[in-house]
N, C-alpha and C positions, 0 to 999 in steps of 0.2 A: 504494500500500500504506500503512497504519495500523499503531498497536500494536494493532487487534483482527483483525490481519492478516496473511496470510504470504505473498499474492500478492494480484493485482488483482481485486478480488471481479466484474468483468464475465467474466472470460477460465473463475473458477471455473462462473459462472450458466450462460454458452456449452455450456461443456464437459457439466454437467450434464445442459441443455434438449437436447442431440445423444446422451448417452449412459446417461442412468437412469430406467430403468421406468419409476419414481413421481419423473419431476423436478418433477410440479406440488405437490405433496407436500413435496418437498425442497425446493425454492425458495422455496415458502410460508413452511416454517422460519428459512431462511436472512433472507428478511424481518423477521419476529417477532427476530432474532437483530439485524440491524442498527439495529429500533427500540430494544429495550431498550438495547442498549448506548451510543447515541447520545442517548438524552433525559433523561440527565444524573442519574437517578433511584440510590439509594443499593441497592446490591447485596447480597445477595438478596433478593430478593422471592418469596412462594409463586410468580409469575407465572414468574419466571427462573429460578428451581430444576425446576418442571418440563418448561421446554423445554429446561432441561439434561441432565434423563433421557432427553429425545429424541433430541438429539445423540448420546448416549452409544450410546442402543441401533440409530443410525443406524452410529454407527461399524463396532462389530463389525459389523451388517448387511453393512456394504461389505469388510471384511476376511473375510466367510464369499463373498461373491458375486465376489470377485477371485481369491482362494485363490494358488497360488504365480503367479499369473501379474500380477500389480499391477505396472501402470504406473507412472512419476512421477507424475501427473495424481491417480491412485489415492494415493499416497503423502502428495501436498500435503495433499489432503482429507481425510485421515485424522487429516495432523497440524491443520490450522484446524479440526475439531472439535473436538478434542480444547485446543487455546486458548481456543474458544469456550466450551466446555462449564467449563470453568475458569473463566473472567473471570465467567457466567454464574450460576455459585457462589459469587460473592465471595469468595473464596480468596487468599491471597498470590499473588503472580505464582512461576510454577516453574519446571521444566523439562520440556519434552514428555514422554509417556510417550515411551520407543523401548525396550523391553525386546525387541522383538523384531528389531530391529541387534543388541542388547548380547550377547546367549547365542550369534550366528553365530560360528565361527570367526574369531580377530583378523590381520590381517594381521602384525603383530607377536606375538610369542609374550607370552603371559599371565606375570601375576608371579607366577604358582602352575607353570610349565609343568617345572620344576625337578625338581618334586615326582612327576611322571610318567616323570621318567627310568626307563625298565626297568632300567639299570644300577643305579640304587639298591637295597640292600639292603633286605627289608622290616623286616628289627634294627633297623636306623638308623634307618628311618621310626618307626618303635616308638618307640623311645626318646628322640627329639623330642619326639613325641605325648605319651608318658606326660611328658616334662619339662614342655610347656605348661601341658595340664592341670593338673598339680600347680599351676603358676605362678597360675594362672587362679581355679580352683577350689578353692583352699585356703581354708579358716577360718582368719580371722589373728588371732591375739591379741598383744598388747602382752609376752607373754613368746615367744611362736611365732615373731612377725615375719611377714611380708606372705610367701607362698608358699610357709611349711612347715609349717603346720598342716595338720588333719582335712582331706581331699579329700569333699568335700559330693555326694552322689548326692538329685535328687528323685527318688520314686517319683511316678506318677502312675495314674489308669484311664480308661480309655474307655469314657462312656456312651452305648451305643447307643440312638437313640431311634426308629429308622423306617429297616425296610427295604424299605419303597417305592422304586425307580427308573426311570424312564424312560429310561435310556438304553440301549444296548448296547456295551458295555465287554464286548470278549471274555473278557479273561482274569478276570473278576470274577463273585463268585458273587453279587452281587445285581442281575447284570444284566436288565434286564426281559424276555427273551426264558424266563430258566427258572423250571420250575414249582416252587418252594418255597414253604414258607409266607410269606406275608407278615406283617410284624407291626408297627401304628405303637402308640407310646405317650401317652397323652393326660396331662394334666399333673400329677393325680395317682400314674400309673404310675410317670413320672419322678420324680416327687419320691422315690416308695418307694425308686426302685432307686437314687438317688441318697445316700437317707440308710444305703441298706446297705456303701453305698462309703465314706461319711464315717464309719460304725461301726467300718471297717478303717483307718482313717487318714488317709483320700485326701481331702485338703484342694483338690487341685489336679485339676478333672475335665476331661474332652476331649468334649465333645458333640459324638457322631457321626451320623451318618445319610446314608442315601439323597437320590438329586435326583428327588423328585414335587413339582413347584410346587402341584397342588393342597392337599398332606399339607403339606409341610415352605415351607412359608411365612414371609416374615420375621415376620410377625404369630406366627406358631407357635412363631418360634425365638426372639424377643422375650420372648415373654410366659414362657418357661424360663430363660431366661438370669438375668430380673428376679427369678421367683420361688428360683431357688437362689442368688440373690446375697443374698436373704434369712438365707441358711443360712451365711452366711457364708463360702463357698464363693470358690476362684478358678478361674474357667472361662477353656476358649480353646474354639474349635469348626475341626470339623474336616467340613465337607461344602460340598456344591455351591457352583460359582465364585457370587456374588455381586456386582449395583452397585455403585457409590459409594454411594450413599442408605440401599440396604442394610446393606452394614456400619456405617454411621453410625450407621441407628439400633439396631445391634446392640451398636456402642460406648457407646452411649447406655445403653442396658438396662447393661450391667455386663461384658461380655464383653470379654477383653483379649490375647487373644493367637491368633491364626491357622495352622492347618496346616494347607496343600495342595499336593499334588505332582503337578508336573508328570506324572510319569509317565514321559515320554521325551522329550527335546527334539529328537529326530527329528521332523520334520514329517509327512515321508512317512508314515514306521513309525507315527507318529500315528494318524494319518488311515485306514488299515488298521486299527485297534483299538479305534476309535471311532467304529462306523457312523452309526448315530442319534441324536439324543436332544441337547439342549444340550453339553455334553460333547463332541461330536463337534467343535466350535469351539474350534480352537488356540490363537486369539489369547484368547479370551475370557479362556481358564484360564491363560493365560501370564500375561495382564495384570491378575490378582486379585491378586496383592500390592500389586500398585502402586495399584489401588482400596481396597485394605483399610488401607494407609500412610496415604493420602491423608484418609481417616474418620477417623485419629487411632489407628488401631490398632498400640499399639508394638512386638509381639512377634511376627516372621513365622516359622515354618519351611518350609523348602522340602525339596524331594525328589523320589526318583524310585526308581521300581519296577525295581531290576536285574534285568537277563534279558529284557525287552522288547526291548534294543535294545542296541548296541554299549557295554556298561558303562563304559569309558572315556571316553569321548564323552560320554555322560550327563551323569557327575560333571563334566567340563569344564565344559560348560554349564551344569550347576545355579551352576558357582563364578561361573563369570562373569555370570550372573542373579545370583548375591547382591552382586558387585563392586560392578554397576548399582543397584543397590539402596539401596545404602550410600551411594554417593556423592548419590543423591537425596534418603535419606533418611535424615543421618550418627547420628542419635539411635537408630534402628532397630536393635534387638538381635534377632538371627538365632539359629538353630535348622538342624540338619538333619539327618536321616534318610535310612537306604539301604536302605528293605528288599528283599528278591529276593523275586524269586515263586519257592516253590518247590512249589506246587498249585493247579490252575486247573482250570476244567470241562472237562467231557471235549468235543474238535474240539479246543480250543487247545493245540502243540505250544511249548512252552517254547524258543525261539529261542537263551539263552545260558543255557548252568551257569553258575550264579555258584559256586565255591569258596569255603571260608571265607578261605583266603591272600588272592585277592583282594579280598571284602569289609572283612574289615581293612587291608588297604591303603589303599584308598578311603576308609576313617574316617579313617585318619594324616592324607591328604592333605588331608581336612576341616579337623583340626584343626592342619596346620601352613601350611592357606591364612587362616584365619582361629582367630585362638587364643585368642578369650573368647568364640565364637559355644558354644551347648547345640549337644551332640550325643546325638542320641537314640538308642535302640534297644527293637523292639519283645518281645512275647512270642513272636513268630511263630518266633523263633529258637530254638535249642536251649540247655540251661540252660548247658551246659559252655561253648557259646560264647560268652555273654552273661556267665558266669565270666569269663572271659580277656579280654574288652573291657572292662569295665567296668575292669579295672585297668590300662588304655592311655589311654581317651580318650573314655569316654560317662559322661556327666552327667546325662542323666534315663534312664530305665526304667519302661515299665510292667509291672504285677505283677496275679497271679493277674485276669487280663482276660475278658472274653468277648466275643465280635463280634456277639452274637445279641440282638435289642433285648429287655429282657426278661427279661435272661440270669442274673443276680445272683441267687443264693437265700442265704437268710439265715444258715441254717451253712454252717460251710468245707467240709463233705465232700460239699457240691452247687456246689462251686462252677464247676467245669469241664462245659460245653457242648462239645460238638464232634462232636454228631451234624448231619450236613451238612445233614440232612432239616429240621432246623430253621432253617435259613434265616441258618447264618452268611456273614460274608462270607469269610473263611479261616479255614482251622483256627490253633488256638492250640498250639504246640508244648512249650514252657515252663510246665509247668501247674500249678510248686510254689506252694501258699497265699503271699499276703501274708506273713503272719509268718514265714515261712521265709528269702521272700527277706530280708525287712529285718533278721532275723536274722544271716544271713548277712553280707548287708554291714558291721555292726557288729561282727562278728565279724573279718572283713577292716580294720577301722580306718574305715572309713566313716565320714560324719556322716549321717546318713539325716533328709532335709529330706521334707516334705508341700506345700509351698506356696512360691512363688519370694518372698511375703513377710519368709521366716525369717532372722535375721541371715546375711550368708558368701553367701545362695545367689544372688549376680550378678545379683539382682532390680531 
């Protein structure tokens, strides 16, 4: 064994030449992999960067064709690509991916596991929460002092740009199985819909979309990112898991911050919910933060859709996915979100009510496992509840949204879409105008921030 090694590259070649389809394919590689490394040549090179992507997309390959059943043998190779594919990139030296050890159950109880006590009251958890928060997210001034000043809410919007998908995601109304309209936007569209959102305030937008690799291409999502960073806009995107190369050069383009959610970190329950389509790969979307870190992207959120799957369990997991994360990559400022599904196409049967008791619960325990991470909350929810959270322990909000690409019209009293025919992805519940909410908040003592630029906003 070597440092471009984690076992004896014969025993690897063997095991291959006896047990993979394409080992003349693989082995080939594996060659190419031990010339470059070996001849002494200054890393990267166009030539080593794209047998890096090979590696990469060899990986998942082996994590979709193992599925729960991966050997150690299985395990080795996943982690020596994954070195390889690294050194291959000239990159600092790291630490393996293993995000998927780190979200298992710990043999030891978690340093959040406290926090799940049933015996705790959800008052108590409250009143933490709101304490942090305050601590965290105050505007401090020099007569305020450091945690008692204005508590800073960003508003943000979600621009939808393409409900194209390929996959089938049951509980999702842009799954490719239903017949809605479809609708992509080309980059004029965006720009339009994007300056009616900067008209309202929204300095800080969320580019969304469907997974159609034809349609929503990094070239696609590039060339948006570039042109509204023109606008002087701050974007994060929020669609289909992505390479390392990919988010790179989405970081490149101007794009800064990432939200994807797991969904459930049920494997099983997974895999039942995720027939076809890229997406259907557990590991892929498991391990896009850590591809998206790794690009230089500082701003992750994670999440998951309550009600798919034992909501306890969820959140465990998401915490312990952001633990891992942290310790990998300690400069990384986290996010997170819990929305529940509470409307789905018709076949799919809603597995857990979420309550509102217990989804604030779940945010406390967000914010008193990690207490300067953004907690979010969508429109999806009702006004009254997003009232009574926001004065607990959530930090951004979005306002008067629409899920439909397209959706934005230019007076307020079009602003709300939520005819399904159109091809959202869920209905929007909370459907008071922008200026209402932001109203509102300032009315509550808010500082109402547009952009994580703005002094105070933990940017």
């Amino acid at each position: 064994m070597s440092d471009t090694s984690l076992v004896d590259l014969p025993s690897i070649r063997d095991w291959i030449a006896a047990s993979d389809d394409h080992s003349d394919h693989h082995l080939r590689l594996i060659q190419q992999v031990e010339s470059l490394l070996s001849d002494g040549c200054e890393l990267p090179t166009d030539e080593s960067r794209l047998l890096a992507s090979k590696l990469e997309r060899w990986r998942y390959q082996r994590f979709n064709e193992c599925g729960d059943s991966r050997q150690s043998m299985d395990e080795t190779l996943i982690d020596q690509l994954d070195l390889w594919l690294n050194q291959l990139r000239g990159t600092n030296p790291r630490c393996l991916r293993s995000a998927r050890h780190a979200v298992k159950p710990q043999a030891t109880d978690d340093s959040f596991s406290e926090w799940f006590d049933p015996d705790r009251e959800t008052e108590s958890l409250q009143a933490m929460a709101t304490r942090l928060t305050q601590e965290h997210f105050s505007i401090s001034t020099p007569e305020t002092g450091a945690g008692s000043g204005q508590r800073r809410m960003l508003l943000y919007a979600p621009l939808y740009v393409s409900s194209h998908c390929v996959n089938h995601c049951t509980y999702c109304g842009f799954q490719y199985p239903l017949k809605i309209d479809r609708i992509h936007l080309d980059r004029d569209e965006v720009l339009q819909q994007s300056r009616i959102l900067r008209q309202r305030g929204f300095r800080h937008q969320l580019i969304v979309a469907g997974d159609f690799p034809r349609l929503t291409s990094t070239e696609y999502f590039c060339d948006l990112i570039a042109m509204l960073r023109q606008e002087n806009l701050e974007l994060s995107i929020e669609i289909a898991s992505q390479s390392t190369d990919s988010y790179a050069a989405m970081k490149k383009a101007g794009v800064t911050g990432l939200t994807l959610y797991q969904e459930t970190y049920d494997e099983s329950v997974y895999r039942s919910l995720h027939l076809k389509g890229p997406k259907a790969s557990y590991h892929w979307r498991l391990e896009a933060p850590d591809r998206a870190a790794e690009a230089g992207i500082g701003r992750i959120g994670l999440g998951v859709l309550l009600g798919l799957a034992d909501p306890e369990e969820d959140v465990r997991a998401m915490l312990r996915h952001a633990s891992y994360l942290k310790d990998r990559f300690p400069q990384l400022k986290l996010a997170f979100s819990l929305p529940r599904i509470r409307h789905a196409p018709d076949g799919y049967e809603i597995p857990f009510v979420i309550e509102d008791e217990l989804l604030i619960r779940m945010y406390c325990i967000c914010r008193l496992a990690f207490p300067d991470s953004e907690l979010i909350l969508s429109t999806r929810e009702p006004a009254e509840l997003r009232d009574r959270l926001k004065q607990i322990c959530i930090t951004q909000m979005s306002a008067g949204s629409s899920t439909t690409p397209g959706g934005y019209r230019e007076t307020n009293d079009e602003e709300g879409i939520t005819d399904q025919s159109l091809g959202e992805q869920f209905p929007i519940v909370d459907q008071r105008p922008v200026e209402t909410i932001a109203a509102g908040l300032q009315e509550d003592g808010f500082d109402v921030q547009w952009t994580f630029a703005q002094p105070g906003s933990n940017g």
